[in-house]
C-alpha positions, 0 to 999 in steps of 0.5 A: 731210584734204585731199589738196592745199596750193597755194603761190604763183602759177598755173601750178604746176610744182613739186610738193614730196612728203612723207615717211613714209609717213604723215606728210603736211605736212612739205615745207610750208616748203619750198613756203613758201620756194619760193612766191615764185617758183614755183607750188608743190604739196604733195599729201598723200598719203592712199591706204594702197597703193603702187599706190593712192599713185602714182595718187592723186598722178599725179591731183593732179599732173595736175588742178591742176598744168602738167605735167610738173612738178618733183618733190622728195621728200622720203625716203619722197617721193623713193622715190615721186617714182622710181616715179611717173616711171617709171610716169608719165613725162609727170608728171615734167620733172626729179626731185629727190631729197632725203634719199632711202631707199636703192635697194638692201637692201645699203645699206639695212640701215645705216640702223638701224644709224647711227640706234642708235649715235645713240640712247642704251640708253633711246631704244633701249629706248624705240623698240622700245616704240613700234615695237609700239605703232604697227605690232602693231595700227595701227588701235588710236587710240594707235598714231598718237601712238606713230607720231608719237613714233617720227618725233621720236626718228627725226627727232633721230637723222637730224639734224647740228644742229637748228634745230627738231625739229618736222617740221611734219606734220599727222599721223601715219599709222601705219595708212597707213606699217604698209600701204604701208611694206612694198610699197616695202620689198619692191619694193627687195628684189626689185630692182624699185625699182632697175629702175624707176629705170632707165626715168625719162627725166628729169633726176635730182638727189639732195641728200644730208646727209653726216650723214644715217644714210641712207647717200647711196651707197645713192642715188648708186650704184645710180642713177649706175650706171642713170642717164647724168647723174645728180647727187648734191650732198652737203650739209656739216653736213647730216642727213636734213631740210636745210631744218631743219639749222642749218648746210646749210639755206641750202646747201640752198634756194641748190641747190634754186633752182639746180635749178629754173633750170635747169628753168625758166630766166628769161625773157631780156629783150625 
């Protein structure tokens, strides 16, 4: 698989980072949206170590892109987003943060706890099942579609109102989310992540779903509490995916633009 999609016209300034990880291809309609008025990038991120993650997309970033660039991560994505700008601060012009993993272990540990009230005692059962099956031994060749079928049960438990449940992934990875997964997660324990996030010198935006079982106070707190001027725009109506749910979808596209304005602005007239 490649390791890059370009959208829309050159000079690219805006790059749309995934979620997983190990489920590369799902911000496509997104770059899809934006492409009429933006040069987009969709790195896929292919390297099975945090360290090796972040190089991988500064090197993208930096060879086929005009930096620094806007960055929107998409949950697993956002997270990586923050890293990368605290490593790389020339890759990044502003940084936005949609459906972001929560920054500290506190506010983390709900989200399995609002994912199961969702889930009924058989998706429950089911999930514990394909957890096994995709992290005991995720070089078997069947742990990938245990992977997969996890991200759609996780999906619908993430979600307000559908419009589809396809995520438009290319792939399931769970060799690459059973490696790089726990980096983060420990990083995040340790109060790493958090401390990272204090170093990012560019403007920070979350857009959050209120639906979302990732809780948006585990972002919006921890951050504003580090970051003089950062934003949380919360969305109604809205899960984990906006660009999917039926009732934020438009909310979301209109908040994205205006980002993007504000780091881009129109040209004024002659």
């Amino acid at each position: 698989m490649d390791n890059l999609r370009i959208y829309g016209r050159a000079p690219c300034r805006v790059a749309v980072i995934h979620g997983g990880p190990g489920a590369p291809g799902c911000m496509a309609p997104v770059a899809r949206e934006l492409a009429d008025a933006w040069g987009v990038l969709e790195p896929l991120q292919t390297a099975d170590t945090l360290d090796g993650q972040v190089a991988e997309l500064r090197a993208v970033l930096a060879g086929a892109g005009e930096m620094p660039l806007v960055l929107i991560g998409s949950s697993w994505g956002a997270m990586l987003a923050v890293v990368l700008a605290a490593h790389h601060p020339e890759c990044a012009r502003r940084l936005l943060l949609v459906g972001s993993g929560a920054f500290t272990e506190r506010h983390a540990a709900a989200v399995q706890a609002t994912r199961w009230s969702r889930l009924s005692a058989a998706e429950r059962r089911e999930w514990t099942a394909l957890a096994d099956a995709a992290f005991g031994d995720p070089g078997r060749p069947e742990a990938d579609a245990a992977f997969a079928r996890l991200g759609a049960l996780a999906t619908r438990a993430d979600a307000c109102d559908l419009l589809t449940t396809d995520t438009g992934a290319l792939a399931h990875q769970a060799r690459i989310y059973a490696r790089v997964w726990p980096e983060m997660a420990e990083l995040r324990r340790r109060g790493g992540l958090l401390e990272l996030a204090r170093s990012v010198r560019c403007p920070v935006t979350a857009i959050h779903g209120d639906c979302d079982s990732h809780p948006a106070g585990g972002v919006a707190e921890p951050l504003a509490a580090v970051l003089p001027g950062f934003r949380l725009v919360l969305l109604e109506r809205c899960g984990h995916l906006p660009w999917l749910e039926r009732h934020a979808r438009d909310a979301f596209y209109r908040t994205l633009r205006a980002e993007l304005r504000l780091a881009y602005p129109p040209a004024s007239p002659a």
